[in-house]
SELOZA-89670 format. One record per residue (C-alpha): residue number from 1; residue in three letters; x, y, z. Coordinates in Angstrom, 2 decimals, decimal comma, always signed. Each point is the difference from the previous one (the first is absolute). Example, Ala and Ser with C-alpha at 12.3 -4.5 7.8 and 13.67 -1.06 7.14 Angstrom:
<sites>
[site 1; ala; [+12,30; -4,50; +7,80]] [site 2; ser; [+1,37; +3,44; -0,66]] 
</sites>
This chain:
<sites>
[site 1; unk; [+48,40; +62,62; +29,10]] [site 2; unk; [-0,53; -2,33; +2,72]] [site 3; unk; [-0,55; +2,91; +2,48]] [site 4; unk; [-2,92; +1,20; -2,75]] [site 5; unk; [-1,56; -2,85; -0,36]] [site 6; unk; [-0,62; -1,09; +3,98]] [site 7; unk; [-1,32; +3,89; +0,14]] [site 8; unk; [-2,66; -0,70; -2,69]] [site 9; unk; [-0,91; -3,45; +1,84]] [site 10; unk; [+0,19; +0,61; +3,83]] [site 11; unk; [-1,73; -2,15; +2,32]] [site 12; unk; [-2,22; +2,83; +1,59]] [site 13; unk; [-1,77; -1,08; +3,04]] [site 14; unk; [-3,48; +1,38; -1,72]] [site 15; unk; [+0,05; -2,62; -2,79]] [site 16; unk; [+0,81; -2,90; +2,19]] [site 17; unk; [-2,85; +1,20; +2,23]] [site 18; unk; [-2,12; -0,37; -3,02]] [site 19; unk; [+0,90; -3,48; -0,76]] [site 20; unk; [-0,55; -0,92; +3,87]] [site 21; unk; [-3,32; +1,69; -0,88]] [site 22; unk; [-1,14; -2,11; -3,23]] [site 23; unk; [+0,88; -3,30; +2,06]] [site 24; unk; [-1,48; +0,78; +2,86]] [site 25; unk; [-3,25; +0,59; -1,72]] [site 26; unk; [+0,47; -2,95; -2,54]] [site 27; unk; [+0,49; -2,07; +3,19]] [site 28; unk; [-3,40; +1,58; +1,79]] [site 29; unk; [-2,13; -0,88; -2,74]] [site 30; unk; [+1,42; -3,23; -0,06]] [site 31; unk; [-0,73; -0,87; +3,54]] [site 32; unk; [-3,63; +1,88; -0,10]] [site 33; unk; [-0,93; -2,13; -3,24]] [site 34; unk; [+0,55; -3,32; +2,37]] [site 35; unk; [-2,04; +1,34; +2,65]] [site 36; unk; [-3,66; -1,43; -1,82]] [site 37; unk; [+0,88; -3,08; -0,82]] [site 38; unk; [-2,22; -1,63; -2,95]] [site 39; unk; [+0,11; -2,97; -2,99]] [site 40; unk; [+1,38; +2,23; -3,50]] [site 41; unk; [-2,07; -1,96; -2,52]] [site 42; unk; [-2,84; -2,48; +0,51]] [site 43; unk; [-1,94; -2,21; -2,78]] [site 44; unk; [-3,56; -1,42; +0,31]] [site 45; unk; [-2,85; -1,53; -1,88]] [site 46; unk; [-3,55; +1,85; -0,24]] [site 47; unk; [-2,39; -1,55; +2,33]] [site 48; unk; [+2,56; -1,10; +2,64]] [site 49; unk; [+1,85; +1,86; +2,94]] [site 50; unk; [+2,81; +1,81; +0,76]] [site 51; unk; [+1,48; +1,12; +3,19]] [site 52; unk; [+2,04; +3,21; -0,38]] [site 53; unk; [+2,61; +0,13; +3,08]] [site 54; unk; [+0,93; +3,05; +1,84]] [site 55; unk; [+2,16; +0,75; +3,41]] [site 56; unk; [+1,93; +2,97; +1,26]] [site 57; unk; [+3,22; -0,35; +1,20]] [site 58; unk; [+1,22; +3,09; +1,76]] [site 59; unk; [+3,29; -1,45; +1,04]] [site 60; unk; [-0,39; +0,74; +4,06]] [site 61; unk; [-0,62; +3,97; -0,83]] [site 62; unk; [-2,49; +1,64; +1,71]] [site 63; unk; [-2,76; +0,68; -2,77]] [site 64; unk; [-3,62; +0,16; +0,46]] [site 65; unk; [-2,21; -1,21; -2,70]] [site 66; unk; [-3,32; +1,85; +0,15]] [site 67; unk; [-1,87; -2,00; -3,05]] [site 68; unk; [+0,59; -2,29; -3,09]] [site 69; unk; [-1,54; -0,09; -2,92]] [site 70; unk; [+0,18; -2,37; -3,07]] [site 71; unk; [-0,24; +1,68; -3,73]] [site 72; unk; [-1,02; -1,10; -3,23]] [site 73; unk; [+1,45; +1,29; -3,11]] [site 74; unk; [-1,15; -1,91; -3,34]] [site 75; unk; [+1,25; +2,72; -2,23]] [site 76; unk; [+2,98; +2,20; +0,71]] [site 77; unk; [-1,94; +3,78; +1,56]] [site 78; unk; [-2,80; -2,07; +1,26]] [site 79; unk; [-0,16; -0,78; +3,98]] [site 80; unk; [-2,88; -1,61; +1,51]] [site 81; unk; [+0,29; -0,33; +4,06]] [site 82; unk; [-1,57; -3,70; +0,43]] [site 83; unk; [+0,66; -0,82; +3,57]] [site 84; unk; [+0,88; +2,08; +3,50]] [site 85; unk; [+0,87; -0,95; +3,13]] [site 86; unk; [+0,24; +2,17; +2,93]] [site 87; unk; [+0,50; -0,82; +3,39]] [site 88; unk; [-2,64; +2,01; +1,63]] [site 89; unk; [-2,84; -0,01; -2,84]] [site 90; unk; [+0,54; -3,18; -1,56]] [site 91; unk; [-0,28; -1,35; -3,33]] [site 92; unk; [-1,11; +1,32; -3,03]] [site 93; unk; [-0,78; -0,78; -3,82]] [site 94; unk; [-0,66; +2,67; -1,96]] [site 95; unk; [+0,22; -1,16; -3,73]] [site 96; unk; [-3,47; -1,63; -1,29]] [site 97; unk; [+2,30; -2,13; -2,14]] [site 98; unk; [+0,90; -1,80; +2,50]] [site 99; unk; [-2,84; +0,08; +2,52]] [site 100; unk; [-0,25; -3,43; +1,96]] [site 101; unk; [+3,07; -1,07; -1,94]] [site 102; unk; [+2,80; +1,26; +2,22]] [site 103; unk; [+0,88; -0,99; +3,85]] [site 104; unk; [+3,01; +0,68; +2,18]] [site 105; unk; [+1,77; -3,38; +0,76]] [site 106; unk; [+0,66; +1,99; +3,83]] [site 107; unk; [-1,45; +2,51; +1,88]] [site 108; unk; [+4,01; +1,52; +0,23]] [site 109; unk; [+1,26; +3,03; -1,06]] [site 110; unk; [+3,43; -1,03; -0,13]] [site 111; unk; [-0,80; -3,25; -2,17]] [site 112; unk; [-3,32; +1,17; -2,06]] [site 113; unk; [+0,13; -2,35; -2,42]] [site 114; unk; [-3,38; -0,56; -2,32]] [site 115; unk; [-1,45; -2,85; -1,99]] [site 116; unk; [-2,48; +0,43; -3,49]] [site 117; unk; [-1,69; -2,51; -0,83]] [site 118; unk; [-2,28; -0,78; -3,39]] [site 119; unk; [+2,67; +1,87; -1,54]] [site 120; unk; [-0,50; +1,65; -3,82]] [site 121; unk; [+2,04; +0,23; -2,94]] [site 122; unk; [-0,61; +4,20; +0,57]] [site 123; unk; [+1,55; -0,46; +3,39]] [site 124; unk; [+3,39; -0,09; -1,11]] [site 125; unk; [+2,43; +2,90; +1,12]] [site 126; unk; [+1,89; +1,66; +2,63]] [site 127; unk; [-0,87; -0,75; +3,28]] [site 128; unk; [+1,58; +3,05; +2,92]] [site 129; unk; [+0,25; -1,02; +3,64]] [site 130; unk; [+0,68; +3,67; +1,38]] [site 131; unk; [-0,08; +1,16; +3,87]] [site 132; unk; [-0,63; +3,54; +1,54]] [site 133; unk; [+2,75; +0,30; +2,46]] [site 134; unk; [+1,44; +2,48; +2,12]] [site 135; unk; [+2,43; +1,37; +0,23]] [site 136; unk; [+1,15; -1,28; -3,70]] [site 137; unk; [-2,87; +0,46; -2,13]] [site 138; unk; [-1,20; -2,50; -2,30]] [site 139; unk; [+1,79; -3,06; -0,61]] [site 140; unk; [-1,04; -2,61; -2,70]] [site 141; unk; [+0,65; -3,41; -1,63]] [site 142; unk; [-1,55; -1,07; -3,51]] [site 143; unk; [-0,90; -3,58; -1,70]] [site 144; unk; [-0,55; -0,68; -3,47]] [site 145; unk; [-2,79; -2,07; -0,77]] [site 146; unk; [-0,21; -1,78; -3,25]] [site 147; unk; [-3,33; -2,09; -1,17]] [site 148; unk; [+0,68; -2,51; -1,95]] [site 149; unk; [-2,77; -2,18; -2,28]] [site 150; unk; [+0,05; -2,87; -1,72]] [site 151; unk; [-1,06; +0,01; -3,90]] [site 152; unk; [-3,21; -1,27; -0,99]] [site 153; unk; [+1,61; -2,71; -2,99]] [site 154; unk; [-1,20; -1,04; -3,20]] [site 155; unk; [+0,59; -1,00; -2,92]] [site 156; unk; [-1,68; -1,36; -3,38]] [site 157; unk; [-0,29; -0,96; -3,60]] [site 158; unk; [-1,55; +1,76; -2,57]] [site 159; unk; [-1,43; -1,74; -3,22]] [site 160; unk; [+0,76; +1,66; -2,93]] [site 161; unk; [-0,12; -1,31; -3,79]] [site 162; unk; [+3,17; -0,50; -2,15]] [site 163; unk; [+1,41; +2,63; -1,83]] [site 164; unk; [+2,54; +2,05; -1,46]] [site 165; unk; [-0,26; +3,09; +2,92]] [site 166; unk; [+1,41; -0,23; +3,59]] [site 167; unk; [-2,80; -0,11; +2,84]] [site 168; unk; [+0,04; -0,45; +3,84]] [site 169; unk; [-0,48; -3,77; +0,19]] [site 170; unk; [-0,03; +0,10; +4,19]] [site 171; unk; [+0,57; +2,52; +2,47]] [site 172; unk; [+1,23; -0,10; +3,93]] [site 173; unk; [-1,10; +2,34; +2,63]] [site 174; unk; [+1,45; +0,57; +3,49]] [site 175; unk; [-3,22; +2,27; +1,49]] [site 176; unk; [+0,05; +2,05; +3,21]] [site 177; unk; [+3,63; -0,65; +1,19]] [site 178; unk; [+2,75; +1,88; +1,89]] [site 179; unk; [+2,56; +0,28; -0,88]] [site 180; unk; [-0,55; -0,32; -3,40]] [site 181; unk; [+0,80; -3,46; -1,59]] [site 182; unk; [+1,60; -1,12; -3,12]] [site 183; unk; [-1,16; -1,97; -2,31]] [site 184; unk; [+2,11; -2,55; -2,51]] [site 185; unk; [-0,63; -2,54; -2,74]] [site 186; unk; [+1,18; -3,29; -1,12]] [site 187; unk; [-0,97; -1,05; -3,97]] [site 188; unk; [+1,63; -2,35; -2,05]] [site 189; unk; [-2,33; +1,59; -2,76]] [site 190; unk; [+1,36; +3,11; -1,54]] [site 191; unk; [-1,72; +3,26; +1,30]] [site 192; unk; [+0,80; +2,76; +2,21]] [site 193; unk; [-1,76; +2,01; +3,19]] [site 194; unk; [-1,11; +3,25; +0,96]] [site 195; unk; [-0,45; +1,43; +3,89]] [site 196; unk; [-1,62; +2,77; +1,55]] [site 197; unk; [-1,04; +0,95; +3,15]] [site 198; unk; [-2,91; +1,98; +2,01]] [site 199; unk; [-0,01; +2,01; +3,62]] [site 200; unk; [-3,06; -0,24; +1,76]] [site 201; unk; [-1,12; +2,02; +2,49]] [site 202; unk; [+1,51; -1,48; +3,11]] [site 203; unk; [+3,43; -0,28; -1,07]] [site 204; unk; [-0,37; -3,67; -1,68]] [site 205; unk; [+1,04; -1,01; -3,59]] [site 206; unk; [-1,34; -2,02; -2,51]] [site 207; unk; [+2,26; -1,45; -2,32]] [site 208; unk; [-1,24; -1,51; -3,67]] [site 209; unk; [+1,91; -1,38; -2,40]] [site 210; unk; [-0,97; -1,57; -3,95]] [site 211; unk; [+1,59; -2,53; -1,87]] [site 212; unk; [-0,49; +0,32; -3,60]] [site 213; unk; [+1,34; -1,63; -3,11]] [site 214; unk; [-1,15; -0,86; -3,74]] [site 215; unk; [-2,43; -3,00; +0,79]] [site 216; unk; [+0,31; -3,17; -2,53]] [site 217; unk; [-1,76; -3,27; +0,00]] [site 218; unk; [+2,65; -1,83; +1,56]] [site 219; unk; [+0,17; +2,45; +2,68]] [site 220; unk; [-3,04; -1,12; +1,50]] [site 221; unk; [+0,76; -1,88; +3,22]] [site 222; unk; [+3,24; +1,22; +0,66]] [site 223; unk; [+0,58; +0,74; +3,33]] [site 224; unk; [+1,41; +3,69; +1,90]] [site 225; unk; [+0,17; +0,71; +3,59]] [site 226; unk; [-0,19; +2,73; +1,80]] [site 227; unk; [+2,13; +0,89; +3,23]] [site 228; unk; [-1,14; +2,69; +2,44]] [site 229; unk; [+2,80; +1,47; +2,21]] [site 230; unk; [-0,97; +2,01; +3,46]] [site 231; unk; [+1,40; +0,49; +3,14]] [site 232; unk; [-2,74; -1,88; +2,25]] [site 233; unk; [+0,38; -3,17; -1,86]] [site 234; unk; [+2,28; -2,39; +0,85]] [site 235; unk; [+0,41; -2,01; -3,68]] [site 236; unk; [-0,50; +1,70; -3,05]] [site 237; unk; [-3,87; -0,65; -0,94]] [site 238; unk; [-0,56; -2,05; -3,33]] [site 239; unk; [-2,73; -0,86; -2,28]] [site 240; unk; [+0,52; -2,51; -3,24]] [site 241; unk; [-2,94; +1,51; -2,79]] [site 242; unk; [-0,46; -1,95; -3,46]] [site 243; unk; [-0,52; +2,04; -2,60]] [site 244; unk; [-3,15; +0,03; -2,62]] [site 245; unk; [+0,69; +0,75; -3,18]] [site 246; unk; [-3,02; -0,77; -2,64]] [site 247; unk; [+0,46; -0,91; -3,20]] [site 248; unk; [-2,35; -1,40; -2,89]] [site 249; unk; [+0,22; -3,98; -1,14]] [site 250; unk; [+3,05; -1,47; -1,50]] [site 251; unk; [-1,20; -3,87; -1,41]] [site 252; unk; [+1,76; -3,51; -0,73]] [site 253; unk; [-1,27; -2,98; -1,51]] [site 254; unk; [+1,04; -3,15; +0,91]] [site 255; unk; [-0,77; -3,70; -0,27]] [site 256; unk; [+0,44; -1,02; -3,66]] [site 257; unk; [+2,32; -2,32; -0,82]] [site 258; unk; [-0,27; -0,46; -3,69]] [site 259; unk; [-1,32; -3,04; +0,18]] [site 260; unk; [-3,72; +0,32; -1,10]] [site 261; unk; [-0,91; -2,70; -1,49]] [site 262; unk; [-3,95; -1,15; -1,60]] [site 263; unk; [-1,60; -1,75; +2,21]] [site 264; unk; [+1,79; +1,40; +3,50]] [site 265; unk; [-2,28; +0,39; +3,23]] [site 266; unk; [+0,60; +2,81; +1,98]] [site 267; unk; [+2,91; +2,36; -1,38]] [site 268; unk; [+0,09; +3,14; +2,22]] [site 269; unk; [+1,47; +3,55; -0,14]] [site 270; unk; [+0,88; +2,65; +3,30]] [site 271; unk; [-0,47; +3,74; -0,76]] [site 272; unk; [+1,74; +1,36; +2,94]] [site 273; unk; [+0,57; +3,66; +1,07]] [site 274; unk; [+1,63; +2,73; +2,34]] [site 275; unk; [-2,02; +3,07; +0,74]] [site 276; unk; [-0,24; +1,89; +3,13]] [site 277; unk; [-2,92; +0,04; +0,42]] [site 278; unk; [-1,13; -3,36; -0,95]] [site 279; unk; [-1,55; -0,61; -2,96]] [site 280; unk; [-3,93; +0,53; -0,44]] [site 281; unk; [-1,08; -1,77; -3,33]] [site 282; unk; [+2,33; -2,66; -1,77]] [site 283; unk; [-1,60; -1,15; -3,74]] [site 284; unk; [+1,13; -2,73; -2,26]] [site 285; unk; [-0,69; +0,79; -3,68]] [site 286; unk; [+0,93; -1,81; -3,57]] [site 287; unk; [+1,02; +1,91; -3,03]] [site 288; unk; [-3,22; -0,66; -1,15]] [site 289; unk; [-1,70; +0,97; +3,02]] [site 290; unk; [-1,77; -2,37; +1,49]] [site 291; unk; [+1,38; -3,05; +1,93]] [site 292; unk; [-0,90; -3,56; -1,68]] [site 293; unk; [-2,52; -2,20; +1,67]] [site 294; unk; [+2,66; -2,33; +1,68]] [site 295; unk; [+1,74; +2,97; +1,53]] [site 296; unk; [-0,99; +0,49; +3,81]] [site 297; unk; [+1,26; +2,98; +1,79]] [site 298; unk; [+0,07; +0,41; +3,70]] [site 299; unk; [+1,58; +3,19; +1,53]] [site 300; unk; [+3,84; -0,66; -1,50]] [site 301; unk; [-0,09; -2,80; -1,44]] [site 302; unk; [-1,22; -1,23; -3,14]] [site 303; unk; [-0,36; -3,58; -0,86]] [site 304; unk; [-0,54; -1,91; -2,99]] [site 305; unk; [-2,46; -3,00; +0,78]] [site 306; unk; [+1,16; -1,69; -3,51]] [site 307; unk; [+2,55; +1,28; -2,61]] [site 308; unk; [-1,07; +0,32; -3,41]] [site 309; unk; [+0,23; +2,63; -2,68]] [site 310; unk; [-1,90; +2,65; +1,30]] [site 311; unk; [+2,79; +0,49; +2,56]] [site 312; unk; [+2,31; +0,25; -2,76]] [site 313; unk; [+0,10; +4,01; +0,51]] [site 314; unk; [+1,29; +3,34; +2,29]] [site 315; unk; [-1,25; +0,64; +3,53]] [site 316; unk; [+0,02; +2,81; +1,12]] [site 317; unk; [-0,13; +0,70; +4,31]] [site 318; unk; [-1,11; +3,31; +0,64]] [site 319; unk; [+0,58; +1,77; +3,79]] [site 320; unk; [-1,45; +2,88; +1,73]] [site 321; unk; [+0,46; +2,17; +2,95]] [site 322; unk; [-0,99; +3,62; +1,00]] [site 323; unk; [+3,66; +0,91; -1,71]] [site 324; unk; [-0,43; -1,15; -2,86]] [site 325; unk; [-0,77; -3,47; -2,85]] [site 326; unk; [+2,85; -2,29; -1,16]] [site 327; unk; [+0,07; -2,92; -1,99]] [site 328; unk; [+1,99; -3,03; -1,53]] [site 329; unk; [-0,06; -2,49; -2,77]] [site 330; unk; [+0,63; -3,46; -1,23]] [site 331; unk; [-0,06; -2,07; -2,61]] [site 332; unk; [-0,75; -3,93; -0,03]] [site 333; unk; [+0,98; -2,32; -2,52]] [site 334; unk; [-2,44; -3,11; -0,01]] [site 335; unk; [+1,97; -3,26; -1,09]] [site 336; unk; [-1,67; -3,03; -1,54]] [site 337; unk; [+2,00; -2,55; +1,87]] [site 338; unk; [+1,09; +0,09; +3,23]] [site 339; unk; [+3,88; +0,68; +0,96]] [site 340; unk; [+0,79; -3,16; +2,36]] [site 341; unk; [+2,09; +2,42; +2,29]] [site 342; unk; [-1,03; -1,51; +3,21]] [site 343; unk; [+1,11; -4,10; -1,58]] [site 344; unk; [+2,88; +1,25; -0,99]] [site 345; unk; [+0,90; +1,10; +3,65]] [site 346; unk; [-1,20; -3,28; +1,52]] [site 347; unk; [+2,25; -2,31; -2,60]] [site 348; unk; [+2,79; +2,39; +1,04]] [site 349; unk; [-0,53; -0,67; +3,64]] [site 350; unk; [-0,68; -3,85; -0,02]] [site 351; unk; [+3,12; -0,03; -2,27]] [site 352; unk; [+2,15; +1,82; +2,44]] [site 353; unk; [-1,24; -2,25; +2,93]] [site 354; unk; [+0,82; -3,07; -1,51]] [site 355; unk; [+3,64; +0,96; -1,58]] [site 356; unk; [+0,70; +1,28; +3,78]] [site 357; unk; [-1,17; -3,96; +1,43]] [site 358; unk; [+2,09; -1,68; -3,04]] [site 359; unk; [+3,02; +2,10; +1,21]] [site 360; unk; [-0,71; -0,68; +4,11]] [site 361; unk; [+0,25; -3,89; -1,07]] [site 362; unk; [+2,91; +0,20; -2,29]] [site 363; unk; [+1,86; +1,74; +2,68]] [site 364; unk; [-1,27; -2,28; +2,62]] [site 365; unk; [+1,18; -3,60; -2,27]] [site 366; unk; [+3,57; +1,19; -0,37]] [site 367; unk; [+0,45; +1,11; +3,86]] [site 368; unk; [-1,01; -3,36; +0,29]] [site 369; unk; [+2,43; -1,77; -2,01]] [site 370; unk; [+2,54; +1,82; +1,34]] [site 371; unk; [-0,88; -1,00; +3,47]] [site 372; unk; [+0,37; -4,07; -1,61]] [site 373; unk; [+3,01; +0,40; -1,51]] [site 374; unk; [+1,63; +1,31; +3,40]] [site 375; unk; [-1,50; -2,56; +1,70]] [site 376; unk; [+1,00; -2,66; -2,32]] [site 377; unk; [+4,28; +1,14; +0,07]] [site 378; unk; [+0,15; +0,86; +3,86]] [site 379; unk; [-1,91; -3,60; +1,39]] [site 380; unk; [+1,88; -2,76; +1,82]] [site 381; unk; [+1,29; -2,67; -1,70]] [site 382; unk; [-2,21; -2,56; -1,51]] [site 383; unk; [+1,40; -3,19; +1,16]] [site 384; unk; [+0,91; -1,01; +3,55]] [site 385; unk; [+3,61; -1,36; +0,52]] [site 386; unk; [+0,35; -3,80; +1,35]] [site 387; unk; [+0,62; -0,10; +3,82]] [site 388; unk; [+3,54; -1,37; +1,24]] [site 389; unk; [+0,67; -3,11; +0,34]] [site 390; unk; [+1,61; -2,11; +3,44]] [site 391; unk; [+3,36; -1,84; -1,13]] [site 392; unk; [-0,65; -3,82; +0,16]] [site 393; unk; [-3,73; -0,18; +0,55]] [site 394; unk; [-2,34; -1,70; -2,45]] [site 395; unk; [-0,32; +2,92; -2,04]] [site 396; unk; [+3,38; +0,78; -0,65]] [site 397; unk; [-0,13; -3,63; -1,32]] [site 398; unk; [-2,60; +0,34; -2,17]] [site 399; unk; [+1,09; +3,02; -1,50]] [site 400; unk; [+3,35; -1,28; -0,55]] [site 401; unk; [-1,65; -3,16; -1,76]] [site 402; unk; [-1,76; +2,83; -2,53]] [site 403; unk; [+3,22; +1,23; -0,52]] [site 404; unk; [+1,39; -3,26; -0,93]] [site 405; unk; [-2,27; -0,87; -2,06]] [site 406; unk; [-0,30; +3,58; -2,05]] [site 407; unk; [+3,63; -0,38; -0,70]] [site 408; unk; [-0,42; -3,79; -1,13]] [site 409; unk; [-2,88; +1,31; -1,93]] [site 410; unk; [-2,74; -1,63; +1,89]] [site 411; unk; [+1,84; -3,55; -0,44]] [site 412; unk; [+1,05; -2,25; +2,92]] [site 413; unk; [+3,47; +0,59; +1,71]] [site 414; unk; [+2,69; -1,91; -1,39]] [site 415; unk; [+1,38; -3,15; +2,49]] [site 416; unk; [+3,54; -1,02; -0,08]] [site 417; unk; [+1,53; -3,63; +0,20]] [site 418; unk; [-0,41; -0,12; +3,28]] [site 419; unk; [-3,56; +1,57; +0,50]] [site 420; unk; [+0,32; +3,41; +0,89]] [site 421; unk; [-0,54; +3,31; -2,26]] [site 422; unk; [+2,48; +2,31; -1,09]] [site 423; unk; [+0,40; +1,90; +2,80]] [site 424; unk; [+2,73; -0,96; +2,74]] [site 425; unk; [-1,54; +0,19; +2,95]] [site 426; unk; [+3,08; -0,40; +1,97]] [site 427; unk; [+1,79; +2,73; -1,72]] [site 428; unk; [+0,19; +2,78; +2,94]] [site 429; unk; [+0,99; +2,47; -2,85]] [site 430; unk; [-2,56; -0,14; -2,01]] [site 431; unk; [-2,75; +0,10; +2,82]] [site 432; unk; [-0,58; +1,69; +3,01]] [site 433; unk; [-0,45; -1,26; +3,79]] [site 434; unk; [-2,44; -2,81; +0,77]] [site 435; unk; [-4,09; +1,10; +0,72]] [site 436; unk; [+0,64; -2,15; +3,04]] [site 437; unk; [+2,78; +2,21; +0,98]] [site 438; unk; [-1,73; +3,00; +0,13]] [site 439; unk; [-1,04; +0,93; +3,40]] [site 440; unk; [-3,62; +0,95; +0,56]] [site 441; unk; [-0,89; +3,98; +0,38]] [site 442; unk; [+2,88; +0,54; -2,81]] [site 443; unk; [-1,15; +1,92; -3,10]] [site 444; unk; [-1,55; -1,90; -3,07]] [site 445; unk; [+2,70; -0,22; -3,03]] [site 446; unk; [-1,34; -1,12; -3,45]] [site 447; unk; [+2,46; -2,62; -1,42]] [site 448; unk; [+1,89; +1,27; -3,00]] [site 449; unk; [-0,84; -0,61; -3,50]] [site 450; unk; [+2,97; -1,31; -2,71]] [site 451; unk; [-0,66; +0,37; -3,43]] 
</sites>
């Protein structure tokens, strides 16, 4: 089996010849597509320039390059020779197209790189820097170049009146661009968008999008914004549009206050409305028809120059626009005496005032007396004690004569036989050391009392 097998498979010298071969020649093209060495893709704006580089690179080898030529193919099976450079006859331009708008940077054939200037959105294409050598043949290097344009933007509203059927109420456009943009929306009002888009002849694209939704009144206003996409801008492009949605009138009265009393000077009345557009005509009537002769009207308002009976009726404000007529009533009660709403406020006021000021001063009196009262326990005491007295001086004396005499009832002190007064004077017990005795600097001692 094994013997079978490695017969079926043997490594013949032919097929590994072959697969030298395929490498070989895998490796040859490799090394001949280096040898024209240009930029693969290239992007450019219309009216500016673009250099489209070129150099052969041979490696040391000893090819000769004869001519170069640089071709233009805008469509795949179309090729236009637009420049040629030989060394001998010099250069040439044979495409009309781009007469006056091509130069070679150098006059080399081994670097014959070529600038176009004013360039076109119909210049786009493939761009083939190829030599005449010998003894190789032809040998050849393409770029890409892409045009690129920035969209033509805009955007806008468009009025439409309200209604029960969806419409385009604005539309976006991103005109002339490449590559083609894209366009998006942002609504808070409930709608949705359609987008289509147009090739023109020189490979740009115009985008267009619609919003569209069921218009109402209140839509009018609203806001949407549109946001153009592209390549060649650096932000996304914006644009805020207000819609305009018309509608006929819709009318309020206001101003009455049920308090129409005989005799009142200048009662008014408001007719105010909403209509897009504005309104053209706005008439006051009565139900009778005709307004009474102390009824003025100017524009919205209508004023009564005196209330009496005649104003005891309906008025009716009537509103036009190009949409439409709308109108409102109301009824006004005249009164024979007047409703004292507005005294009634001002006793409430004054009343409120002066029940805040009683309050302020009760709360102010009793902070007060409470401030007394403190003042009053917490104070030093009234009466100021008597200073001390020196021991045998002429005060002690006299006090101690007050004392006899309080305790004899404010009588004279009682003698004995032999003239002197109860006291024994002798008696060391009973009282202390002499005032003569006590030496001067010593402290003062009052002389005890008996009872």
């Amino acid at each position: 089996m094994a013997r079978d097998s490695t017969a079926r498979c043997p490594g013949s010298p032919g097929r590994n010849a072959w697969m030298v071969a395929a490498v070989i020649i895998v490796a040859a093209q490799g090394v001949v597509a280096q040898k024209v060495r240009v930029e693969e893709e290239l992007e450019a704006y219309p009216t500016e320039s673009v250099d489209l580089r070129c150099e052969f690179v041979d490696g040391g080898s000893l090819t000769k390059l004869t001519q170069v030529s640089w071709i233009w193919e805008p469509v795949d099976g179309q090729r236009d020779n637009i420049a040629v450079y030989h060394p001998t006859y010099g250069q040439s331009f044979p495409n009309v197209a781009f007469k006056d708008r091509v130069i070679f940077l150098q006059n080399n054939l081994r670097i014959p790189s070529i600038r176009i200037k004013d360039l076109r959105m119909s210049d786009a294409g493939r761009y083939t820097c190829e030599y005449a050598t010998y003894p190789s043949g032809n040998e050849q290097g393409t770029t890409t170049l892409i045009m690129l344009a920035k969209p033509k933007n805009s955007a806008k509203a468009v009025t439409v009146q309200a209604g029960s059927k969806s419409v385009m109420v604005a539309h976006c456009e991103a005109a002339d661009g490449k590559p083609a943009a894209t366009i998006k929306w942002l609504a808070s009002v409930g709608g949705n968008h359609s987008t289509t888009s147009t090739n023109g002849p020189d490979g740009t694209v115009t985008v267009r999008s619609e919003y569209r939704l069921v218009p109402t009144a209140e839509d009018n206003g609203r806001e949407v914004t549109c946001l153009v996409d592209q390549k060649t801008q650096d932000r996304p492009w914006t644009e805020v549009l207000k819609l305009s949605v018309e509608y006929p009138p819709t009318v309020t009265i206001d101003g009455y206050d049920h308090n129409w009393y005989v005799g009142r000077s200048d009662a008014v009345l408001f007719c105010h409305a909403t209509a897009n557009p504005e309104p053209t005509t706005i008439t006051w009537t009565t139900a009778s028809g005709s307004l009474p002769d102390t009824v003025v009207v100017e524009q919205n308002k209508l004023t009564v120059r005196k209330v009496d009976d005649a104003v005891n009726t309906t008025f009716t404000c009537e509103v036009k626009n190009k949409h439409g007529a709308s109108r409102k009533t109301l009824t006004t009660f005249v009164i024979e005496k007047r409703e004292p709403v507005q005294e009634q406020q001002t006793g409430a006021l004054v009343g409120g005032v002066l029940g805040t000021l009683i309050f302020i001063g009760i709360v102010i009196g009793i902070v007060f007396l409470i401030r007394k009262y403190q003042q009053d326990t917490e104070g030093p005491p009234k009466h100021k004690p008597p200073p001390p007295v020196k021991a045998g001086s002429s005060t002690e004396m006299m006090l101690d004569e007050e004392a006899t005499d309080a305790l004899n009832g404010g009588a004279p002190p009682v003698l004995n036989k032999d003239g002197s007064d109860g006291h024994h004077g002798n008696d060391s017990s009973n009282h202390g050391p002499s005032s003569g005795n006590i030496p001067r600097g010593e402290s003062f001692v009052s002389t005890p009392m008996y009872v």
